[in-house]
BASEDO-272968 format. One record per residue (C-alpha): y, x, z. Coordinates in Angstrom, 3 decimals. Layout:
BEGIN
((Y; X; Z))
...
END
This chain:
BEGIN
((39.170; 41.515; 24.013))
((38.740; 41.735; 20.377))
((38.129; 38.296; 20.009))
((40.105; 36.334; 17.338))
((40.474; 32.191; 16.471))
((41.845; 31.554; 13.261))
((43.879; 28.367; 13.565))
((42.769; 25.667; 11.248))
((46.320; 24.321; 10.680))
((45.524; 22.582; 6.944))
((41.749; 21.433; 7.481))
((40.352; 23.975; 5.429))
((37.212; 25.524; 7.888))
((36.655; 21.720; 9.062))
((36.237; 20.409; 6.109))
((33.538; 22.535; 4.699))
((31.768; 22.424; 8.267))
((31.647; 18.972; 7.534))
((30.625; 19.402; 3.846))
((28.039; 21.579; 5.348))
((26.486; 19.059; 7.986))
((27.051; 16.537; 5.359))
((24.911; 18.749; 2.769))
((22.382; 19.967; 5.543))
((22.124; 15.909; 6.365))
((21.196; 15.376; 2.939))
((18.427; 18.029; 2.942))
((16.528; 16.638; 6.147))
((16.475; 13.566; 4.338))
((15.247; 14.613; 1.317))
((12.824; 16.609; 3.077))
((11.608; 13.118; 4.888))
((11.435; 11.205; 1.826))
((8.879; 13.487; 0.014))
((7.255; 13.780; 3.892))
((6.333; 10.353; 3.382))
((5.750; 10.031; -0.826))
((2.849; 12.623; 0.297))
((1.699; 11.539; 3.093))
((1.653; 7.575; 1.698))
((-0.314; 9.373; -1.454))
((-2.500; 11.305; 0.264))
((-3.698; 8.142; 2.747))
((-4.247; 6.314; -0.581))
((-5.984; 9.050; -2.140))
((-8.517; 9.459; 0.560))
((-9.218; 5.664; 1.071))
((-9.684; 5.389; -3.227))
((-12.395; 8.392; -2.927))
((-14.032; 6.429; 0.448))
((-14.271; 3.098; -1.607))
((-15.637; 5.264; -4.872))
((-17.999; 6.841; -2.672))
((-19.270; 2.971; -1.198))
((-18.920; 2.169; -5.265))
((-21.133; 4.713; -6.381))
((-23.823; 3.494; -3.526))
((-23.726; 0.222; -4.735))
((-23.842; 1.061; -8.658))
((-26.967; 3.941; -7.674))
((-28.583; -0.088; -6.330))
((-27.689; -1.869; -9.146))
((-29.087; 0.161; -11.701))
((-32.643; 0.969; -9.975))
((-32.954; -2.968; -9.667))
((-31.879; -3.279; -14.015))
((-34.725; -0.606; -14.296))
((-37.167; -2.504; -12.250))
((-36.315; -5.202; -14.102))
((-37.160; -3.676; -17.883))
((-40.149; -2.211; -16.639))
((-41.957; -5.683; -15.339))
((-40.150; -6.960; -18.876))
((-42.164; -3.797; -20.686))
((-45.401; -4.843; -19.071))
((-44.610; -8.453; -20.058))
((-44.018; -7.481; -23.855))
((-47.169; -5.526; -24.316))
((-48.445; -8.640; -22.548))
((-46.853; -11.150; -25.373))
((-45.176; -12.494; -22.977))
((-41.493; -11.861; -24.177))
((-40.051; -11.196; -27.662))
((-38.668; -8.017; -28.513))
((-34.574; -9.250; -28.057))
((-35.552; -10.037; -24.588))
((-37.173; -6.475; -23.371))
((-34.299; -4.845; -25.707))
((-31.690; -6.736; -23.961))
((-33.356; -5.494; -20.387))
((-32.899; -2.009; -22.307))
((-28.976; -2.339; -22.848))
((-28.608; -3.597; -19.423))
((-29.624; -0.734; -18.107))
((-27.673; 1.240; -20.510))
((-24.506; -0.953; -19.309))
((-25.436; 0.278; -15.744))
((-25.697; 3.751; -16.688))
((-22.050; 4.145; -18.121))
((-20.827; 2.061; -15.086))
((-22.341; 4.521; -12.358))
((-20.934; 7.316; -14.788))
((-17.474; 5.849; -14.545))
((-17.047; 5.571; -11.286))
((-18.546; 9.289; -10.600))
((-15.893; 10.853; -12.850))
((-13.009; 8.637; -11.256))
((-15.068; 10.117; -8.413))
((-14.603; 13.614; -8.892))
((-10.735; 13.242; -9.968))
((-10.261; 11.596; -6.612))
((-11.801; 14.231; -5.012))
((-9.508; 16.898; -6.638))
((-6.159; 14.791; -6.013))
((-7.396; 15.144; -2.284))
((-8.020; 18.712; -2.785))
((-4.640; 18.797; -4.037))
((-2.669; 16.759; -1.640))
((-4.149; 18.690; 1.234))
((-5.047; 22.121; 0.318))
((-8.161; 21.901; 1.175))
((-11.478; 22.682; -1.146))
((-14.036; 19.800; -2.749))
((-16.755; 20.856; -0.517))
((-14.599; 20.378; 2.804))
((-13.396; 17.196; 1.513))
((-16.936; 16.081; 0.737))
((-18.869; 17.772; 3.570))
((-16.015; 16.674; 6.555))
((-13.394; 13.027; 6.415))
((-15.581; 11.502; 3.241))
((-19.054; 12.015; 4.488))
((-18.196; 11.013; 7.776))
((-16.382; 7.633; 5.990))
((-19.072; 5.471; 5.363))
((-17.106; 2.616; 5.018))
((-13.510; 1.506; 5.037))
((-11.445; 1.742; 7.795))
((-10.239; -1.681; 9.250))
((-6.575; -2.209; 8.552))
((-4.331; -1.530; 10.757))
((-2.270; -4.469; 11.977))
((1.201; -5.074; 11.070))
((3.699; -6.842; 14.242))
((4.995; -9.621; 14.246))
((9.047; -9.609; 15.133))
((9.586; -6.719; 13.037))
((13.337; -5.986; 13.516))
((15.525; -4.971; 10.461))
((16.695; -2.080; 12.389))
((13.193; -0.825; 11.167))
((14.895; -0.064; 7.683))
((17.254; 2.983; 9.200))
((13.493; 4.856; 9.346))
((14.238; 4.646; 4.991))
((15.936; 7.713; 4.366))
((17.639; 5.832; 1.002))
((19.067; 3.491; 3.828))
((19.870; 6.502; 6.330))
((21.528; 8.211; 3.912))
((23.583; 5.520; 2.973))
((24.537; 4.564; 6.554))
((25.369; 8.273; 6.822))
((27.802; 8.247; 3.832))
((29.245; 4.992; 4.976))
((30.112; 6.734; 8.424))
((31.398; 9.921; 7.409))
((33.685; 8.653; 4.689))
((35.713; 7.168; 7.919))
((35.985; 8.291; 11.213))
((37.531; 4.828; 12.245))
((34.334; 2.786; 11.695))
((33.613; 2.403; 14.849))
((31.225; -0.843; 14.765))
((27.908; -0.419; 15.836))
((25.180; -0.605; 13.048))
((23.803; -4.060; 14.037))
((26.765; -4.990; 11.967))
((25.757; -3.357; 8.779))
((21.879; -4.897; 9.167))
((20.842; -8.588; 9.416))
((20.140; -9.767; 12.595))
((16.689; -11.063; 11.672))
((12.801; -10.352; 12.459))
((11.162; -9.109; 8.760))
((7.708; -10.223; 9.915))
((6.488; -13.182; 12.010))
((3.075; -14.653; 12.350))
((0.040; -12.388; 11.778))
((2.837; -9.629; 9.957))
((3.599; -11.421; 6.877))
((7.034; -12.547; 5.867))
((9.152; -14.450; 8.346))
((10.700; -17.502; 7.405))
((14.383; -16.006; 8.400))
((13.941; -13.018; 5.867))
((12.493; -15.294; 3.081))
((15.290; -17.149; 3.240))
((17.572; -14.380; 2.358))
((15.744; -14.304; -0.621))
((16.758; -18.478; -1.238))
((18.666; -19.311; -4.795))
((21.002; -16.902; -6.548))
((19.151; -13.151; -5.729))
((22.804; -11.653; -6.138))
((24.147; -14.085; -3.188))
((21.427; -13.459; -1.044))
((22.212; -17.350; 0.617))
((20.358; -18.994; 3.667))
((20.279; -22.755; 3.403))
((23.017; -22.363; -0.038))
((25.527; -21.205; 2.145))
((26.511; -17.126; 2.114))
((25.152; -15.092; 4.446))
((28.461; -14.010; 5.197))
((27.197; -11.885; 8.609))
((24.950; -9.234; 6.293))
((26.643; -8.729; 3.332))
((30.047; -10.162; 3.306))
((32.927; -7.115; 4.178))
((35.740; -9.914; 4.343))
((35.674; -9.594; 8.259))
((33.979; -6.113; 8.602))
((36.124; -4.494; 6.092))
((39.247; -5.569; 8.153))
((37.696; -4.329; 10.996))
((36.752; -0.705; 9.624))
((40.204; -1.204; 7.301))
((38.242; 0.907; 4.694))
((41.276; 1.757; 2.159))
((40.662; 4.304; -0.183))
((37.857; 4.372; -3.010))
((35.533; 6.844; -1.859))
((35.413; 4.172; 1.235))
((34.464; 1.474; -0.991))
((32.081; 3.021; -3.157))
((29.963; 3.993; 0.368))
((30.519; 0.657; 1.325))
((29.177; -0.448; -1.721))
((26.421; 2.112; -2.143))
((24.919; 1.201; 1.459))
((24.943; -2.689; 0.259))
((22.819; -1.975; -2.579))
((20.643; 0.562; -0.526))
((20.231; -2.431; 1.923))
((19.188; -4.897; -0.615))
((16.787; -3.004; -2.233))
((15.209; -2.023; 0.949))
((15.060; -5.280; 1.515))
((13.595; -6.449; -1.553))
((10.441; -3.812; -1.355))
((10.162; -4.639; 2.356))
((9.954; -7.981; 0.776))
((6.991; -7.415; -2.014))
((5.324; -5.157; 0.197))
((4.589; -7.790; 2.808))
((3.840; -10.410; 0.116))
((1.455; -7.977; -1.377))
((0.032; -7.713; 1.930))
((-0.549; -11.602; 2.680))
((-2.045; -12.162; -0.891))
((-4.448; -8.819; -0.303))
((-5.682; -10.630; 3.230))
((-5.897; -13.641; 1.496))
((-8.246; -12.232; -1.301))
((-10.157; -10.201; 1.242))
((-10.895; -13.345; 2.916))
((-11.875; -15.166; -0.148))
((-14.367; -12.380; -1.269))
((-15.417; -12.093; 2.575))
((-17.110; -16.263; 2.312))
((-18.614; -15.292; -1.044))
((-20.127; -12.343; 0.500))
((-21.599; -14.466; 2.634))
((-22.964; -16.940; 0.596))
((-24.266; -14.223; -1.679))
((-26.243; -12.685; 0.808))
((-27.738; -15.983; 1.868))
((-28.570; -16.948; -1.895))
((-30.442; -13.558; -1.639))
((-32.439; -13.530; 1.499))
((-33.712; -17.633; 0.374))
((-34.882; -15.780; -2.947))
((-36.221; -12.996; -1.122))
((-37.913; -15.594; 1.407))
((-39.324; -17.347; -1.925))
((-40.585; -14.409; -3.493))
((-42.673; -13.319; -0.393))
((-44.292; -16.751; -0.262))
((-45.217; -16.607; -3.893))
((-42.480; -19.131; -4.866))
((-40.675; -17.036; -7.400))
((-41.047; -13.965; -9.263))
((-40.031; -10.618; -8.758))
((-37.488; -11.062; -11.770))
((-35.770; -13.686; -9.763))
((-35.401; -11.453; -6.652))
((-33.598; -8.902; -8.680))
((-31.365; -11.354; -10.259))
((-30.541; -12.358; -6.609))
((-30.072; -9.055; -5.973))
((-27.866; -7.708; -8.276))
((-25.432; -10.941; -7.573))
((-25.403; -9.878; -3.875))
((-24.405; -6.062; -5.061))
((-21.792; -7.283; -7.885))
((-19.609; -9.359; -4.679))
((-20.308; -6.268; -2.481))
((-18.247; -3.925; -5.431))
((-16.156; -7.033; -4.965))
((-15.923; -6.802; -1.261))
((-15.206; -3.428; -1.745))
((-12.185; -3.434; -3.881))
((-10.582; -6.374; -1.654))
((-10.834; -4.642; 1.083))
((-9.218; -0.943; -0.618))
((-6.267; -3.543; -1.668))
((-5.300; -4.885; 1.426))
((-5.681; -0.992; 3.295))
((-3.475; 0.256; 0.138))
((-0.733; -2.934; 0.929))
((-0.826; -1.837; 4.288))
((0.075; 1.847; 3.518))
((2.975; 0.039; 0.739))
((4.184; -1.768; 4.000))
((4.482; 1.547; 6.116))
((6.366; 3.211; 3.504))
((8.493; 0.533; 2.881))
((9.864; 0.384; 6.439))
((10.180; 3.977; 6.298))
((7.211; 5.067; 7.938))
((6.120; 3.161; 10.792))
((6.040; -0.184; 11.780))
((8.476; -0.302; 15.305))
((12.407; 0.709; 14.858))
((13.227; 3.484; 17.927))
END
């Protein structure tokens, strides 16, 4: 039929199908991992050009309330009222505000082009579309409790590891809740659960629970005799997929830390927002009933914007430790 099978009696055309899958494995992975660098950098980059844009509204306030402020002081000098150091020191104040608002409005417009960048798409689309319509911050998105570590094949580092690991012997045959602690990474509210902080307990290099070795994760006494890995290339996967493990691990780790502390902050800033904005409206109360001057209004006011930039900047933390937390578990927050 004109059909021919060359016999593959040494090996030779299987082995470089499997170099090829092996290689092409590699690729998709590689592929994935700068998938979700970009996409990780691009969610950042748009929040940080939201939270410039609520900056640059709060620093346009503060600087028409330091004007307001040197021209009753200007009406008070030719008044004899004030000194000279007083309506001068009005004068640098608004100078101070000045650079400020210029700051943030060149951070501003680099932010706008790393977004331009990242997505391909021009200043004025940018500006005129997602940012314009972005008032304010997004709410966070809520990390689950009883986060499985299964989560961490979703890290290509870790998948490519696991990959290596299998491939380098075709008598594994144990299922990969052998090779990954049998452990929840998050408990209450998302954060840390006690189970994976206590991997993290003593000596970093014997990962113990309660001083004891956790013998079930990383020890290859028992799973080694049950793969029977026996030749180097073996061991050096077996190896390699440890380490890939613990460092996953480890940023897993930081990331949800650097989550709790953001929430933590957020929450802090959130009760001196509060009390801010009451110290203002008693002061604005005051001043409308003749009580206190307009001087003392502004100061009022200007404390209630400076915990607003505050406000601001604790709540860009805790949406950036949320996208660390996403990327750290490989790019969601459920293992399929």
């Amino acid at each position: 039929m004109g059909l021919s099978y060359g016999i593959d009696l040494w090996g030779r055309v299987r082995n470089s199908v499997e170099s090829a899958k092996a290689s092409l494995n590699a690729t998709k992975l590689d592929y994935a991992t700068a998938r979700l660098s970009i996409s990780s950098s691009v969610a950042k980059s748009y929040f940080a050009l939201v939270a410039l844009n609520m900056r640059e509204a709060v620093l346009k306030d503060t600087l028409k309330t330091y004007e307001e402020t040197l021209a009753l002081r200007k009406t008070q000098l030719d008044l004899g009222g004030i000194n000279e150091t007083t309506y001068l020191q009005s004068k640098a104040a608004v100078q101070s505000a000045k650079v400020s608002l210029l700051e943030v409005q060149t951070s501003l417009s680099q932010a706008l082009t790393s977004v331009a960048v990242l997505t391909g798409k021009s200043n004025d689309e940018i500006l005129n579309g997602a940012v314009q319509s972005a008032k304010m911050l997004p709410k966070e998105p809520e990390v689950s409790a009883g986060v499985s570590a299964d989560i961490l094949l979703h890290r290509s580092d870790v998948a490519k590891a696991y990959a290596d690991l299998n491939a380098t012997n075709a008598l594994i045959g144990v299922a990969k809740a052998d090779y990954l602690p049998s452990i929840s990474l998050t408990g209450l509210f998302g954060f840390s659960s006690v189970d994976f902080e206590n991997i993290f307990v003593g000596n970093a290099n014997t990962w113990s629970i309660g001083g004891s070795l956790v013998q079930k994760i990383f020890d290859y006494g028992r799973t080694k005799n049950n793969v029977r890995i026996a030749e180097t290339n073996e061991q050096i996967a077996a190896v390699a997929y440890e380490a890939a493990i613990k460092k996953a691990l480890g940023e897993v780790r930081d990331a949800l830390n650097n989550r709790k502390n953001a929430k933590l902050t957020l929450n802090q800033v959130k009760e001196l927002l509060l009390s801010q904005e009451k110290i203002y409206q008693l002061a604005k109360d005051q001043f409308e009933e003749g009580y206190t001057g307009h001087l003392e209004l502004l100061d009022a006011q200007r404390n209630l914007l400076s915990v607003r930039l505050q406000d601001i900047a604790a709540n860009l933390s805790l949406i950036d430790s949320v996208v660390d937390v996403y990327k750290a578990f490989g790019g969601g927050f459920k293992a399929e």
